[in-house]
N, C-alpha and C positions, 0 to 999 in steps of 0.2 A: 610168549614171545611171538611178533608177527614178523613177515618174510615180506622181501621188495623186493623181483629182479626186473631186470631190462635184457632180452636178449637179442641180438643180432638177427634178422629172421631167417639168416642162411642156417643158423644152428637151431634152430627151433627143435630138432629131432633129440638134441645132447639138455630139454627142459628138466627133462628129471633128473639126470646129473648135476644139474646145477643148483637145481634147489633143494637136492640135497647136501651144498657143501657146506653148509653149517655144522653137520653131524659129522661129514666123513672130510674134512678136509686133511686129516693127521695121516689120511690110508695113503696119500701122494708120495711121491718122492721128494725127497727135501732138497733143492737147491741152490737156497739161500736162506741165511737166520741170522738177523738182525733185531732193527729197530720192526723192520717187516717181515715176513716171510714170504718165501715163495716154491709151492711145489709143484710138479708135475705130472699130470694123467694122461692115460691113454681109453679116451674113451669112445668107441662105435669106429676105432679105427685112426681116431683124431688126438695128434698129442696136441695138449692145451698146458698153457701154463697157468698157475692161479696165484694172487697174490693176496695174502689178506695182510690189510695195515694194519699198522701198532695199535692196541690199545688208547681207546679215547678217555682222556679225563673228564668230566662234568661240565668245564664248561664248553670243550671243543663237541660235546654232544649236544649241547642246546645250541651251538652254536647252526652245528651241521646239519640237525634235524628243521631250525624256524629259520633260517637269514641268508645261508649259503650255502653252495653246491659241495658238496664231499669229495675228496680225493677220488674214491672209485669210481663215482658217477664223471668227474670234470676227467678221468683218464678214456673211461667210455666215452663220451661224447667227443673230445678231445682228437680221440684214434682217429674218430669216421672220421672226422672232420679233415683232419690231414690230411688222413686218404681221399677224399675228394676235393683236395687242394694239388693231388699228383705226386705225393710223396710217402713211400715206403715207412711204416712202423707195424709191429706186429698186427694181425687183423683183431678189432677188437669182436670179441661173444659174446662176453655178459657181463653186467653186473649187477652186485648183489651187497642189500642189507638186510641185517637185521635190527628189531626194536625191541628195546625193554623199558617196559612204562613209561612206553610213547615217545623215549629217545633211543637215535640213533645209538647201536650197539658195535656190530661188527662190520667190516666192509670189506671185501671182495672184487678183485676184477679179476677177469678170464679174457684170455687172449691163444693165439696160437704162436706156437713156442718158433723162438729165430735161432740159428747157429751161425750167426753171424759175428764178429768179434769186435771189441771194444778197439778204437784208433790210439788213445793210448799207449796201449804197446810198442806202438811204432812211432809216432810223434813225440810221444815225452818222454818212456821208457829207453829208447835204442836212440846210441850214439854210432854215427850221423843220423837225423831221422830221415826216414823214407821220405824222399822228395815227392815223387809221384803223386804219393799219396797225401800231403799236404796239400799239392796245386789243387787236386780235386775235393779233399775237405773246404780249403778256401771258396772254389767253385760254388761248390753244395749249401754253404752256408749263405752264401752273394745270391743264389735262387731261393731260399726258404723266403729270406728278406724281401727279393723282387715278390715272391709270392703273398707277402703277408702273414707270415708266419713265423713268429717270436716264439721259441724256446727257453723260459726263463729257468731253465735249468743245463744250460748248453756247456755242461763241460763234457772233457772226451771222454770219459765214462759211459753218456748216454748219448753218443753217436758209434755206432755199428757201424762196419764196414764188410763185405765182398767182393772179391775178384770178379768182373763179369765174362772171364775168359776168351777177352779181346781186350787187353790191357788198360782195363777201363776201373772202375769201380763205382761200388750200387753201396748208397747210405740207408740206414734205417736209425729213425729217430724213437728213444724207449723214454719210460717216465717220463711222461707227456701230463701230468695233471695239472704242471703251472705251465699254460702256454697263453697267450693273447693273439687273437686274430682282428689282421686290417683288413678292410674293404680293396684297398691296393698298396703299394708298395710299404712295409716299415719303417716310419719317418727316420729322417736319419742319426737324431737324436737317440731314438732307442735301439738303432742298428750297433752305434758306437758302445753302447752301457753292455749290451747285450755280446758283443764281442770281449770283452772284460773277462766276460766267465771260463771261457780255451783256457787259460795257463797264468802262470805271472809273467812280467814281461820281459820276457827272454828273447836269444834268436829266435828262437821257432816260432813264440807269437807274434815279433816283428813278419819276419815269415810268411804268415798267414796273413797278417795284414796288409801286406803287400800287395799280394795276390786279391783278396779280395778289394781292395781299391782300386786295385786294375779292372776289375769283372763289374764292379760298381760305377767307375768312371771319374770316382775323386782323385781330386787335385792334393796336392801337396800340402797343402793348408788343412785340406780334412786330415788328411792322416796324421801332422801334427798335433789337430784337434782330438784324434782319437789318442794317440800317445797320451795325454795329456789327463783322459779320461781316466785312462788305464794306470796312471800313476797315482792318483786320487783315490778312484776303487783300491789299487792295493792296500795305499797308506789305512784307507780306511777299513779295510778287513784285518790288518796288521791288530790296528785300535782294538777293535771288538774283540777278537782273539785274548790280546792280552790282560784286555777288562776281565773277559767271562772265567778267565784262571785264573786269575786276583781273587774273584768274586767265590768261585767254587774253593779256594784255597782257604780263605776267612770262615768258609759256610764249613770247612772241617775241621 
């Protein structure tokens, strides 16, 4: 079995931790266990978070080893990149594969661990939702946009939030591996598709979209347009949903 890392060269000193977490990644602490895992070290002083994905099948290893970039690597690259777009996600450190007869095997990203918490809680979970905190999600996501920076994974789950203790609040974007980057602004076409993913279309995501039309500068006719979008996307996530339970339903 042969070894790939990439590491950050701030963390250059944490190389032998890293390439060993093929062997020791079970020593972590677990805190999360899923389709992924993900746990946490504390190494030379530095807590790191590490995630290693699921399990590849045959042909997502041929795929990920000759055609296209891997989840771990497109999160690595992914991080800097945001980060040097001026926007908060954990800093990425490393990452890591490994190969067994020459295909992609296991994968790995390392980053430093965030205590920041999910907006969720407070946007969809809690009745009335935090206003504050909506104007400035809306905000935040009307500058990723101006920035060139699509999130195709942008629901409230993987937007973090803290207090910045001047009634302000500091975003942090996580599971960053499917993201696309403009040269300038996110045409507006993929701002609207891309606004879909916040919630179904409730007050709150009216809400949001308010706010962000206002920080964007559209007119009444986009946001009708994005309404518009947003009822399309649902209708059609509705569809698939209830395809794939028909389908797993026959399949038992």
């Amino acid at each position: 079995m042969s070894l790939r890392t990439v590491i950050n060269p701030k963390f250059e000193a944490l190389r032998t931790r890293i390439e060993a977490l093929p062997e020791r990644f079970g020593e972590g602490q677990l805190i999360y266990a899923g389709r992924n895992e993900i746990r946490e070290f504390n190494w030379n002083g530095n807590t790191v978070a590490v995630k290693r994905f699921a399990k590849l099948g045959i042909i997502k290893r041929i795929i990920y080893t000759y055609f296209r970039p891997n989840k771990a690597l497109r999160s690595y690259s992914n991080g800097m990149e945001i980060i040097h777009r001026g926007v908060s996600t954990p800093e990425p450190i490393a990452y890591v594969e490994t190969k067994s007869h020459r295909l992609i095997k296991d994968l790995y990203y390392v980053s430093r661990v965030t205590t920041a918490k999910d907006i969720k809680s407070e946007l969809i979970d809690k009745e009335p939702y935090n206003g504050q905190l909506l104007e400035a999600y809306a905000k935040f996501v009307a500058s990723l946009h101006e920035r060139g920076i699509l999130h195709r994974d942008l629901n409230p789950t993987n937007v973090l939030y803290t207090q910045d203790g001047k009634g302000g609040c500091r975003f942090t974007l996580i599971d960053v591996n499917r993201m696309t980057f403009f040269d300038g602004p996110v045409p507006k076409a993929d701002c609207m598709e891309n606004l879909t993913l916040f919630w179904w279309l409730t007050p709150v995501y009216r809400a949001v979209l308010k706010v962000y039309a206002r920080e964007r500068g559209w007119t009444q006719a986009d946001i009708d347009e994005a309404i518009h979008v947003k009822e399309v996307h649902d209708r059609r996530w509705v569809r698939r949903k209830k395809f794939t339970a028909h389908f797993k339903r026959k399949k038992h």
